[in-house]
VOPAGU-2260 file (C-alpha; in pm, 1 decimal, decimal comma):
REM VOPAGU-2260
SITE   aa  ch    i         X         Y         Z
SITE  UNK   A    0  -13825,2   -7373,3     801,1
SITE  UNK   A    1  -13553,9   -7394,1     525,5
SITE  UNK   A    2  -13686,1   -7261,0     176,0
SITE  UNK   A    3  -13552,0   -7463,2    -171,7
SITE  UNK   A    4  -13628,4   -7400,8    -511,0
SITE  UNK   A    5  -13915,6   -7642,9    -471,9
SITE  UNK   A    6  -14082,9   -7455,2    -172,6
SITE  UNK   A    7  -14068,1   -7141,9    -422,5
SITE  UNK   A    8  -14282,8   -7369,2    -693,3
SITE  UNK   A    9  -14555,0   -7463,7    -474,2
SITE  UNK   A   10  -14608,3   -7113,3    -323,2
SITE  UNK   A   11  -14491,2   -6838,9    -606,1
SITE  UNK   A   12  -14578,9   -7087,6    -929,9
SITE  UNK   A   13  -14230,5   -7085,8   -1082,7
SITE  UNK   A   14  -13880,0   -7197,3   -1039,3
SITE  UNK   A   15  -13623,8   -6890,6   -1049,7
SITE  UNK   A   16  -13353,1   -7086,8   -1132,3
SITE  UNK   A   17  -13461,4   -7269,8   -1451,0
SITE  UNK   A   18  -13742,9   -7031,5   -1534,4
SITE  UNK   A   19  -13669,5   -6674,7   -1405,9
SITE  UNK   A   20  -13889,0   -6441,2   -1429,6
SITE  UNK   A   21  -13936,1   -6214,4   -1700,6
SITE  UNK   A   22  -13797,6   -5837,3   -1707,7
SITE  UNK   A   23  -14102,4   -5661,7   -1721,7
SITE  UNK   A   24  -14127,0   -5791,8   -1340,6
SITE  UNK   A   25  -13809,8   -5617,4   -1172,2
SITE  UNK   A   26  -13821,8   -5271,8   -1067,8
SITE  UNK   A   27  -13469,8   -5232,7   -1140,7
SITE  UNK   A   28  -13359,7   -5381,2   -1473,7
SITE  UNK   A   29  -13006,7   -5455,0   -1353,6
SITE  UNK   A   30  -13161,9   -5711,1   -1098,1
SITE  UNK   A   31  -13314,2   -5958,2   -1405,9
SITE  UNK   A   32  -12991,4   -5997,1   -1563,5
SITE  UNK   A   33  -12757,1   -6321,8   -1559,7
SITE  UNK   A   34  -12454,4   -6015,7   -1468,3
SITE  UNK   A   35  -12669,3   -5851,3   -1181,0
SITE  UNK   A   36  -12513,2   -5821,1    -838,9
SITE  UNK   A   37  -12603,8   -5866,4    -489,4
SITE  UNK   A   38  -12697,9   -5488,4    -477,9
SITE  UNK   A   39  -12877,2   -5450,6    -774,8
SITE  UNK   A   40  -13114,0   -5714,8    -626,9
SITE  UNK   A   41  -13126,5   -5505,0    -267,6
SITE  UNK   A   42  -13239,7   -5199,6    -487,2
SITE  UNK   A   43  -13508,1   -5445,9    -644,6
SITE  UNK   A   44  -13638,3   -5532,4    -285,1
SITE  UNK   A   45  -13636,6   -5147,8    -169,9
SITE  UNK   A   46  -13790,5   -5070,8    -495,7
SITE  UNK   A   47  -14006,9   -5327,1    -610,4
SITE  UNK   A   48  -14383,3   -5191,7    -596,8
SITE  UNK   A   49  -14686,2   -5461,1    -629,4
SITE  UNK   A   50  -14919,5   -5182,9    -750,7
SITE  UNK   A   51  -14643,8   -5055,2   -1054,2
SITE  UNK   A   52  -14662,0   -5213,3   -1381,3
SITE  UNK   A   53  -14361,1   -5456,4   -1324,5
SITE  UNK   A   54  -14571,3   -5525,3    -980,7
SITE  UNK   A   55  -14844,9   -5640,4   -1173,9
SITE  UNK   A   56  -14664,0   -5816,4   -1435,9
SITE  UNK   A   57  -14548,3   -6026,2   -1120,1
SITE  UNK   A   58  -14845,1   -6072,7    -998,3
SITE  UNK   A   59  -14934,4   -6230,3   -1352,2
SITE  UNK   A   60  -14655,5   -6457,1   -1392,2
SITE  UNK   A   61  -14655,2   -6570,4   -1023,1
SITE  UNK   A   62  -14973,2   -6681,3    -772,4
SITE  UNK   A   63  -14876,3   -6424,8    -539,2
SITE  UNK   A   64  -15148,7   -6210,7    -457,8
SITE  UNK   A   65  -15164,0   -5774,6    -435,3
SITE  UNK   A   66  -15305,4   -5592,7    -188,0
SITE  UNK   A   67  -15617,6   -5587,7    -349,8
SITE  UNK   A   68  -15680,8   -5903,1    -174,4
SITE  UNK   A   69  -15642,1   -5704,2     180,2
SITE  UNK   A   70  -15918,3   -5813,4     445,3
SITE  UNK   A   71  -16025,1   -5496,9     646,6
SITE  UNK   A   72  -15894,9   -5616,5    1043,5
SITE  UNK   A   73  -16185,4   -5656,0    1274,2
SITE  UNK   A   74  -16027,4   -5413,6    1515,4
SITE  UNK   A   75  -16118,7   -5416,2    1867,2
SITE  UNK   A   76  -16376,2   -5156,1    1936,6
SITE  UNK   A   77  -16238,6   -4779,3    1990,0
SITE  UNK   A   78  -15914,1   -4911,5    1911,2
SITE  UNK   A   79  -15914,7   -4896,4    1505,7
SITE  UNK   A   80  -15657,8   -4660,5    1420,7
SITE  UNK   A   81  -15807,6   -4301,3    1263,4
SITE  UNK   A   82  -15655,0   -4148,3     967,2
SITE  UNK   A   83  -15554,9   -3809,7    1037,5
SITE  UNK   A   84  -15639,2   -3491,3     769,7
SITE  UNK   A   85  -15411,4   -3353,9     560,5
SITE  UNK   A   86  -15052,5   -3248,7     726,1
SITE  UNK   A   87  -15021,6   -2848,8     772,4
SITE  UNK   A   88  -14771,2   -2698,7     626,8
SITE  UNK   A   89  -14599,3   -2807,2     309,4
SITE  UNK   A   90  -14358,1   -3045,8     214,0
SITE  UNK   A   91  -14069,7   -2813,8     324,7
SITE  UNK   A   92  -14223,5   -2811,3     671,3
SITE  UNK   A   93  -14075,0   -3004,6     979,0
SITE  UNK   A   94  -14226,1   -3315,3    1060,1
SITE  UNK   A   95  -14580,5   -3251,5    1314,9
SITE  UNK   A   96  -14541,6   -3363,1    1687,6
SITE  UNK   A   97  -14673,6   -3688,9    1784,6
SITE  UNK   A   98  -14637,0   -3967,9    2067,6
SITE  UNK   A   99  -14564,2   -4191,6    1855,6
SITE  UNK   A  100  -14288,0   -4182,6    1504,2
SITE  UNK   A  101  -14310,7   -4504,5    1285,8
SITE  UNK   A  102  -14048,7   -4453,8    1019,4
SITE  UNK   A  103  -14062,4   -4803,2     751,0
SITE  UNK   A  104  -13833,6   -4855,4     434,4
SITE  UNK   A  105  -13974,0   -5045,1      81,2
SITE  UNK   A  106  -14216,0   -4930,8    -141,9
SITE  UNK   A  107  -14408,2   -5250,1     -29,4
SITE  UNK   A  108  -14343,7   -5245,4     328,5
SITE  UNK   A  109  -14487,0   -4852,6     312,2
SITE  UNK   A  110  -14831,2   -4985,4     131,3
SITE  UNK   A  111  -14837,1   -5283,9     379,9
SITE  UNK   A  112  -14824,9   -5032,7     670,9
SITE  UNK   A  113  -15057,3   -4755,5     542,2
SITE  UNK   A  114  -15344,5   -5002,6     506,8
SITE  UNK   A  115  -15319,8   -5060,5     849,7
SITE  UNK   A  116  -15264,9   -4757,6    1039,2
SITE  UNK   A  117  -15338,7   -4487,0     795,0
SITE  UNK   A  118  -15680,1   -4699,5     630,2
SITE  UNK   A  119  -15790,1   -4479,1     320,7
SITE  UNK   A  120  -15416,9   -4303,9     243,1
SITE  UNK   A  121  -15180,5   -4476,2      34,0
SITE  UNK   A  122  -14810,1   -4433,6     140,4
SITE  UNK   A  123  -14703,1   -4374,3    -214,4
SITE  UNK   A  124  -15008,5   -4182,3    -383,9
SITE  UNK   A  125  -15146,0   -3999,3     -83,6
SITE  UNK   A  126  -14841,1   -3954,5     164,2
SITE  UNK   A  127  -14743,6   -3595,2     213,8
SITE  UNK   A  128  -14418,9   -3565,9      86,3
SITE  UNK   A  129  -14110,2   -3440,1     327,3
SITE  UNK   A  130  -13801,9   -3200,5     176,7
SITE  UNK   A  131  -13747,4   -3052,0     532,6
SITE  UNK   A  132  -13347,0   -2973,9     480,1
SITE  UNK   A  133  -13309,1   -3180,0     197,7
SITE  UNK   A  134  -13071,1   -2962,9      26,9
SITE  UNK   A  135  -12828,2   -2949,4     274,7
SITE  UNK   A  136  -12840,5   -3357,0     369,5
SITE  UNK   A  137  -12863,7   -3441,6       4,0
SITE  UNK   A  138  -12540,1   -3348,7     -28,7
SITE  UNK   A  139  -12396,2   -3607,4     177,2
SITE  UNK   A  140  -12584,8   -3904,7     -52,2
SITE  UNK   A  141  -12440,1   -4078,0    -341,4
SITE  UNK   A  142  -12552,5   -4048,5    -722,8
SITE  UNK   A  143  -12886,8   -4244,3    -792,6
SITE  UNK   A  144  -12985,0   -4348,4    -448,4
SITE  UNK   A  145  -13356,7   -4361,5    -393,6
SITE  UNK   A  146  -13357,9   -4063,6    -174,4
SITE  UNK   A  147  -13208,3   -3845,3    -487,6
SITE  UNK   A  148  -13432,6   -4032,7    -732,3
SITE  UNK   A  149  -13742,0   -3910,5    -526,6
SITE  UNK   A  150  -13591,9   -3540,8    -470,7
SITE  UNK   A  151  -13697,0   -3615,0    -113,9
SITE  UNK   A  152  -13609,1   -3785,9     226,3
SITE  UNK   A  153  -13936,5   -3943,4     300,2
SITE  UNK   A  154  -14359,0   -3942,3     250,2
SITE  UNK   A  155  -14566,5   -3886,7     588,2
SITE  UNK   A  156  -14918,0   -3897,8     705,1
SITE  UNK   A  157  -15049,5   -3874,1    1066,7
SITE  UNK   A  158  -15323,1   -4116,1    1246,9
SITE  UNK   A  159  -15458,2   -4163,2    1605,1
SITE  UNK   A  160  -15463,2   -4523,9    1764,4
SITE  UNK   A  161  -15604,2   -4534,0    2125,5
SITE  UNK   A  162  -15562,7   -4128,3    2197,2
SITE  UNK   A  163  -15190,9   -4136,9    2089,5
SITE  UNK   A  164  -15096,0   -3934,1    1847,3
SITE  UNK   A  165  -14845,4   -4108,9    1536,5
SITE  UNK   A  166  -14662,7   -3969,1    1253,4
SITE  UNK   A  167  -14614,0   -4275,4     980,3
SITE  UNK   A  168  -14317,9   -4186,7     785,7
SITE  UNK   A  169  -14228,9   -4385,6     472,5
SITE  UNK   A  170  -13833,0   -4325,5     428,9
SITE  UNK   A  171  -13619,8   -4260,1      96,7
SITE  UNK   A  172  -13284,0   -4267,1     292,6
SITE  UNK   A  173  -13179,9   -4581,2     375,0
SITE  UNK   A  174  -12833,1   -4687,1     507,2
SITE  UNK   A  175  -12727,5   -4883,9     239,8
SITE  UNK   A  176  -12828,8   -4665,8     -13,9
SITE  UNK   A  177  -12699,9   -4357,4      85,3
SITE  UNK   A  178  -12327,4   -4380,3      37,3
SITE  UNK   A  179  -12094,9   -4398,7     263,7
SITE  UNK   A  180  -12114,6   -4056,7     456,9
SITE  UNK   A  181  -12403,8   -4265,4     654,9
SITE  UNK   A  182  -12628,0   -3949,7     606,2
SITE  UNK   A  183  -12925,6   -4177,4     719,2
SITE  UNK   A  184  -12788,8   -4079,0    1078,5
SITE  UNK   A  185  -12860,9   -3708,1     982,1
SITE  UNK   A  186  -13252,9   -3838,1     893,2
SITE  UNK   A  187  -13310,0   -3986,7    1195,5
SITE  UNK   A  188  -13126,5   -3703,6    1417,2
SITE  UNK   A  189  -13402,7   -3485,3    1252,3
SITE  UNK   A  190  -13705,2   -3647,6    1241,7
SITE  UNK   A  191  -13682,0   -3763,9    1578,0
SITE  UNK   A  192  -13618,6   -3378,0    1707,5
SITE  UNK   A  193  -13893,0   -3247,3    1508,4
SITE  UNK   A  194  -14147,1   -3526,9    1638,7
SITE  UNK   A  195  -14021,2   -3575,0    1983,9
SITE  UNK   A  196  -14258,2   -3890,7    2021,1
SITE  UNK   A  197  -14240,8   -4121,6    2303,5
SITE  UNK   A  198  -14173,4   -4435,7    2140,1
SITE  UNK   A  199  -13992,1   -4477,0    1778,9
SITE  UNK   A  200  -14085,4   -4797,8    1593,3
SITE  UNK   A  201  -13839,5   -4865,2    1250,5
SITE  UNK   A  202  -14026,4   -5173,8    1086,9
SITE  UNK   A  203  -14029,9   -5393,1     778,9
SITE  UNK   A  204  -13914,5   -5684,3     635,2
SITE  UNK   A  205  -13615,1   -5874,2     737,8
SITE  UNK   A  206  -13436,5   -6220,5     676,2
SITE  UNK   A  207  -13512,0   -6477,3     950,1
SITE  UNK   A  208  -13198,8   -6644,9    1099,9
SITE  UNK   A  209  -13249,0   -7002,0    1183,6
SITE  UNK   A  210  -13500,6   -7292,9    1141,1
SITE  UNK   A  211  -13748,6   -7152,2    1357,3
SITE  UNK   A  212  -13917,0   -6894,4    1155,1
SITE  UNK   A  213  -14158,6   -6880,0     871,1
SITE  UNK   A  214  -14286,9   -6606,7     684,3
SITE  UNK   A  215  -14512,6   -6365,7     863,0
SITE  UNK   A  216  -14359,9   -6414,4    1229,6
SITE  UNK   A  217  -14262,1   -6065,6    1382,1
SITE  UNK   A  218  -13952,7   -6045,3    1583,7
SITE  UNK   A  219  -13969,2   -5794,5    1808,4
SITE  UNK   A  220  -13668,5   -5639,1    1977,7
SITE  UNK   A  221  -13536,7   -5319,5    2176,9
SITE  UNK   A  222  -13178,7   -5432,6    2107,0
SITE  UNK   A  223  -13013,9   -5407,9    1759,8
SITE  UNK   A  224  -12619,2   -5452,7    1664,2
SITE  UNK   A  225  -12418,4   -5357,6    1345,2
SITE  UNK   A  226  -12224,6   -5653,9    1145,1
SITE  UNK   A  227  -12066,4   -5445,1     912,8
SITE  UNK   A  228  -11774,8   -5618,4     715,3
SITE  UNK   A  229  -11796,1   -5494,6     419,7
SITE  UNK   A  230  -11882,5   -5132,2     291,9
SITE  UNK   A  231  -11895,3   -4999,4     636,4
SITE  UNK   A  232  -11644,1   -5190,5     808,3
SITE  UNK   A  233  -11421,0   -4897,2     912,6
SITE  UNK   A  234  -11676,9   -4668,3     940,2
SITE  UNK   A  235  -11635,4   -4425,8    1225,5
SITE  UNK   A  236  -11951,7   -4213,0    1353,2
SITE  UNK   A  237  -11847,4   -3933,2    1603,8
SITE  UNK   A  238  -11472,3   -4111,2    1590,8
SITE  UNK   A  239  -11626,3   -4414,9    1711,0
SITE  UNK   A  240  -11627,2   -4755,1    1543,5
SITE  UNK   A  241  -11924,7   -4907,7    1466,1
SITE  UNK   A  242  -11881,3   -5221,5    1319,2
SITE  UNK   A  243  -11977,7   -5417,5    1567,5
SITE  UNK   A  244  -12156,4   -5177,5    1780,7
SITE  UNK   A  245  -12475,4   -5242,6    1965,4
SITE  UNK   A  246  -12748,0   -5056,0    2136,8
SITE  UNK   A  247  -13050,4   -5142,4    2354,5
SITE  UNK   A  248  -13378,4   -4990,9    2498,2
SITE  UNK   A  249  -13617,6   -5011,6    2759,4
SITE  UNK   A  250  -13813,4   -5335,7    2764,7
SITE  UNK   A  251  -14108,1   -5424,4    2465,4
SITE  UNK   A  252  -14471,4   -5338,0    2612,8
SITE  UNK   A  253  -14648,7   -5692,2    2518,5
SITE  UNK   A  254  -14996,4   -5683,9    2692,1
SITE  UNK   A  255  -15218,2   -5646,9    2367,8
SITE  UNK   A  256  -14962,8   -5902,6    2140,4
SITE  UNK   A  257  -15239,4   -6208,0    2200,2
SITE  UNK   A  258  -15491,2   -5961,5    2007,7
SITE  UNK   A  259  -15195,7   -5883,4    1777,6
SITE  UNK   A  260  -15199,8   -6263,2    1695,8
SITE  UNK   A  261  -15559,8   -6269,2    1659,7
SITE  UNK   A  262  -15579,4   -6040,4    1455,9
SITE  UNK   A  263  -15343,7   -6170,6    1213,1
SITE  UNK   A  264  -15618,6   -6390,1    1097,5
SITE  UNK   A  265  -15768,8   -6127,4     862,1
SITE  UNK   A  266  -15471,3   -6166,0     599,5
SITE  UNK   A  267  -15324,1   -6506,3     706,3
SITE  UNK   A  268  -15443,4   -6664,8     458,0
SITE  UNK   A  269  -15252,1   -6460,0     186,8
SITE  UNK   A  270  -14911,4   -6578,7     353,1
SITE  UNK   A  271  -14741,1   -6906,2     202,0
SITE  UNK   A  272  -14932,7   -7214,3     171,7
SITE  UNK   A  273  -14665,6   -7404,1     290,6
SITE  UNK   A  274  -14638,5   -7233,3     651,9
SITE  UNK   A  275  -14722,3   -7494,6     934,4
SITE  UNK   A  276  -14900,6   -7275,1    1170,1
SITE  UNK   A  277  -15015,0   -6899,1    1234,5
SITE  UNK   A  278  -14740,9   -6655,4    1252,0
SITE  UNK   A  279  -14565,4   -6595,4    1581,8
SITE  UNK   A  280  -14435,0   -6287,7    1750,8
SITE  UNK   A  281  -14039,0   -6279,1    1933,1
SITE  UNK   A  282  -14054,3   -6103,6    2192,8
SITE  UNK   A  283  -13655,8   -6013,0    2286,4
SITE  UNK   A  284  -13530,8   -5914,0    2614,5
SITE  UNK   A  285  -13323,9   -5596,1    2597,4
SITE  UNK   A  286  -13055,3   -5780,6    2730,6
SITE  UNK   A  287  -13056,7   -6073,6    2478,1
SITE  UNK   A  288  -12809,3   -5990,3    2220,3
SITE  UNK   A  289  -12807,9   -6311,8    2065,8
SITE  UNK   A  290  -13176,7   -6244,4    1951,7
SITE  UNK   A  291  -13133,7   -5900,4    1858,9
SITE  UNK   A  292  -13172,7   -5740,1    1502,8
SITE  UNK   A  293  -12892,6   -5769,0    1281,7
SITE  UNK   A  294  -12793,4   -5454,6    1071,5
SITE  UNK   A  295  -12586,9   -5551,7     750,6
SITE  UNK   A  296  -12429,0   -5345,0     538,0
SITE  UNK   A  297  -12404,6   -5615,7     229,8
SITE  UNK   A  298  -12697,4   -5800,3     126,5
SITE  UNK   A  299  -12670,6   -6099,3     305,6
SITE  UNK   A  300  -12954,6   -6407,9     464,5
SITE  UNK   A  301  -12955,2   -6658,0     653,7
SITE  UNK   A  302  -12856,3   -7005,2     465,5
SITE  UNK   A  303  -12836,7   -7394,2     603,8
SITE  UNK   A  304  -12467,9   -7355,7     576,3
SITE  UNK   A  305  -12422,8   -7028,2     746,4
SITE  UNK   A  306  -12240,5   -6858,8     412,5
SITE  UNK   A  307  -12276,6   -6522,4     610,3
SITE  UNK   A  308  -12237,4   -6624,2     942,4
SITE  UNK   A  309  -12509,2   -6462,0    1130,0
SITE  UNK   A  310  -12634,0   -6751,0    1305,9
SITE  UNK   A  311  -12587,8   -6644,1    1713,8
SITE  UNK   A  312  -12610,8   -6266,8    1617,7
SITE  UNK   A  313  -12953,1   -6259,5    1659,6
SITE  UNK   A  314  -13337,5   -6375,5    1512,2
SITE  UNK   A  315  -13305,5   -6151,3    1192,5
SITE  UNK   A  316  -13103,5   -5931,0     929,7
SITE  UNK   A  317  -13162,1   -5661,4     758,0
SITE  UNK   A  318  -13004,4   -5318,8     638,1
SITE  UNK   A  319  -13098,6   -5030,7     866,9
SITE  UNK   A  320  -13231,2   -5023,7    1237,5
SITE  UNK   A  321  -12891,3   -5008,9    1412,1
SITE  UNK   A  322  -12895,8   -4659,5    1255,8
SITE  UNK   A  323  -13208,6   -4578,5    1510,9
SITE  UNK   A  324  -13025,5   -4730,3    1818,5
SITE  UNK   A  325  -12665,1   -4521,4    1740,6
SITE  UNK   A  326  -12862,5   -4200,9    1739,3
SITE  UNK   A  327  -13061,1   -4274,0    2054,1
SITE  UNK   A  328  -12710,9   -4340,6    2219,1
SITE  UNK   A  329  -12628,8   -4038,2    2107,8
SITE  UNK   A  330  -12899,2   -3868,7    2266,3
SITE  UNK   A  331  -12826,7   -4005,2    2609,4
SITE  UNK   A  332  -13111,7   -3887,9    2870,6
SITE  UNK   A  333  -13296,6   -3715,6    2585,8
SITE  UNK   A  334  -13365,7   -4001,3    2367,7
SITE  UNK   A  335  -13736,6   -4179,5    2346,0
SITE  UNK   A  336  -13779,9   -4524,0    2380,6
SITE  UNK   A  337  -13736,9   -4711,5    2090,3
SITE  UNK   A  338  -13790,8   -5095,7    1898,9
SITE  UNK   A  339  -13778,3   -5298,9    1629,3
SITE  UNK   A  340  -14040,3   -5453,6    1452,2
SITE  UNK   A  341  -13927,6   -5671,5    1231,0
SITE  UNK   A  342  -14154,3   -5947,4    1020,5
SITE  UNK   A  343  -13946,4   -6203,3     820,1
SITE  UNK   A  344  -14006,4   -6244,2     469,1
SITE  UNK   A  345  -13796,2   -6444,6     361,8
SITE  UNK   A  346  -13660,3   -6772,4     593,9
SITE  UNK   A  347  -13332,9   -6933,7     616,7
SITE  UNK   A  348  -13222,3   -7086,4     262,0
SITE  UNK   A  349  -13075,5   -7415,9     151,7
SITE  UNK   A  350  -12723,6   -7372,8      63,0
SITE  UNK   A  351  -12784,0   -7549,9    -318,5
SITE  UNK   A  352  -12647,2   -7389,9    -631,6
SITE  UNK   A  353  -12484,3   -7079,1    -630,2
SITE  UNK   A  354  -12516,0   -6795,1    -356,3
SITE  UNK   A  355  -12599,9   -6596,2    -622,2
SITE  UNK   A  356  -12895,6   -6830,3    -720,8
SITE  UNK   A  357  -12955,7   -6880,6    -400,2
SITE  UNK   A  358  -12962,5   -6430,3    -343,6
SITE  UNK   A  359  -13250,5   -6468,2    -605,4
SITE  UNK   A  360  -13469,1   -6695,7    -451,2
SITE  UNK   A  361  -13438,6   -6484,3    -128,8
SITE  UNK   A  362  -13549,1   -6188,5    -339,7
SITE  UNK   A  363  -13833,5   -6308,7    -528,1
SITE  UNK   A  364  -13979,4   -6465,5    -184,3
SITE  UNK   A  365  -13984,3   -6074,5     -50,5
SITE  UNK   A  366  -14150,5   -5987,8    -368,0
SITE  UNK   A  367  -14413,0   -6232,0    -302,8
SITE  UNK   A  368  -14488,5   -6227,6      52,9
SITE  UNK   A  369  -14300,1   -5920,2     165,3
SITE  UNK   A  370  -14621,7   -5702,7     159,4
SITE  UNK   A  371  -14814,7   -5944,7     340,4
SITE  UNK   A  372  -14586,0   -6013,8     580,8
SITE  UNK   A  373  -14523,3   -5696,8     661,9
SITE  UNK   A  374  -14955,1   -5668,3     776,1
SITE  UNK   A  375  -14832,3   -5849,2    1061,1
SITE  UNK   A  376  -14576,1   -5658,1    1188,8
SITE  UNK   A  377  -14760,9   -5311,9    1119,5
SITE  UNK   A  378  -15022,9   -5487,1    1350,1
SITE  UNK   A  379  -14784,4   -5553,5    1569,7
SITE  UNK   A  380  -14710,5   -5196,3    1578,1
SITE  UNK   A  381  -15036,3   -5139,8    1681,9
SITE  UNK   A  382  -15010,6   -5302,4    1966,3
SITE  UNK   A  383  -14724,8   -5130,4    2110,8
SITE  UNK   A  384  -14889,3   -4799,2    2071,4
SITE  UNK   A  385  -15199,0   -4929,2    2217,1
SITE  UNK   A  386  -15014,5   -5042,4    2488,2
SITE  UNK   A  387  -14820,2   -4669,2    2535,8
């Protein structure tokens, strides 16, 4: 599928070309305005919250739809995830043990995934929040990224799928946030020692690269590579380069993806009208690099004329998960097994107008659908731990 301003009409109510919308419906102000960069409108995406006020001033203006509108999933019977109590401890504390560590990034993507595997606690109003060491990594970020906003690294709460034993963790740090010390690395070193799960699943939106996908389809993939050419394009981590660096796991666990599908059902119908079947989940070989992740560290997508070229690096971008697959290198013998899950929000996009125009329409497509795509891939998450 290839989204135009036109596809944007009949499935958010408005053109944001010739009638943006208003100011009261960014999260960050510098995003609304004619002089706003690319970044300003990758803060909006990592910020934007459907349940704030500029959330539901969006919801007014558009016909996208808020949680509120979230179908309980018919879960198969003794496998309905189960909310854990209150965390011990206090928000100073290391991070509980569990078999399982699912770490996710937006405000929106966190609500998306707390409805599904931690039903009855919110990721922003009920999440434990988590200051383990953030005095000493703190100092590593750069002025006014969300992490120093929120005076934290992250929001937690625990939940039990099949047995297993899962620590959700909404992150504040995020790669291309952080500054250019990469102290994300120094998040995930930690929270991965003080869980010691299993399996690690990093999940969320991401751009879909290609024809092939619509909104809602999860990509699913235990091989992820940097394309860093712009902020990060010297970066060295341990004096290695890791530009183009990537990194692969063991093979995904697929047996309960056909109830995965199924259960999409619930909350299909909140996806785009325009979608021309149910959403589909991408399995990736470890070995298939070509349809692995992409980690960017500019705000790019995919577009019919390939501005970015990204097109044969793999089935989606997006700004982060390489981070996981560098530290489990790291880690050698020691390190879990790890994936992807990755639900695209927003497809490819006509090259028409300006990138810049074409930037918004990318943005205001996660604002719409981002939370509702991002039910499928936290079901998809499910799965994988039901399959552990």
């Amino acid at each position: 599928m290839i989204i135009d301003r036109q596809w944007v009409v009949r499935n958010l109510g408005f053109d944001p070309i010739s009638t943006p919308a208003p100011t009261a419906t960014f999260a960050v102000a510098a995003a609304a305005s004619p002089s706003g960069s690319a970044e300003d409108l990758r803060r909006e995406i990592i910020d934007f919250d459907s349940d704030a006020p500029s959330g539901r001033e969006f919801l007014a203006f558009t016909t996208a739809t808020g949680l509120s509108r979230f179908t309980d999933i018919p879960w198969p019977k003794g496998l309905a995830p189960k909310t854990g109590n209150a965390p011990g401890g206090s928000p100073a504390s290391p991070l509980p043990k569990a078999d399982v560590l699912v770490v996710t990034w937006t405000v929106d993507e966190g609500h998306a995934l707390s409805r599904v595997l931690t039903p009855g606690k919110d990721s922003r109003n009920d999440y434990r929040s988590y200051t383990h060491k953030f005095a000493s990594i703190s100092k590593k970020m750069r002025p006014g990224c969300p992490a120093l906003q929120a005076k934290r690294l992250g929001a937690y709460w625990t939940t039990k799928i099949d047995g297993k034993s899962v620590v959700v963790f909404k992150s504040d740090s995020h790669m291309s946030q952080d500054g250019p010390q990469l102290p994300n690395i120094d998040v995930w070193r930690q929270i991965i020692s003080e869980v010691r799960p299993k399996l690690v699943i990093t999940t969320g939106t991401a751009g879909g690269i290609g024809k092939d996908f619509e909104v809602g389809d999860v990509v699913v993939s235990p091989i992820v590579r940097f394309d860093c050419t712009a902020k990060f394009k010297n970066k060295q981590v341990d004096g290695q380069p890791i530009a183009t660096s990537h990194y692969s796991s063991a093979a995904v666990r697929a047996k309960h993806f056909a109830s995965a599908r199924a259960l999409f059902k619930a909350n299909a119908g909140q996806l785009p009208k325009d979608n021309t079947r149910p959403p589909k989940i991408a399995k990736v070989s470890p070995k298939n690099l070509a349809a692995s992740v992409v980690t960017t560290d500019f705000f790019g997508f995919d577009t019919s004329n390939d501005h970015f070229h990204l097109q044969g690096l793999g089935d989606v971008s997006e700004m982060g998960d390489a981070v996981l697959g560098l530290v489990a290198e790291e880690m050698g013998d020691q390190a879990p097994r790890w994936v992807a899950v990755r639900n695209v929000s927003d497809p490819q996009i006509k090259a028409e107008g300006t990138l810049k125009e074409q930037a918004a329409l990318a943005a205001q497509i996660y604002k719409g659908f981002g939370r509702w795509s991002s039910v499928c891939s936290a079901i998809v998450c499910w799965a994988l731990i039901v399959a552990e």
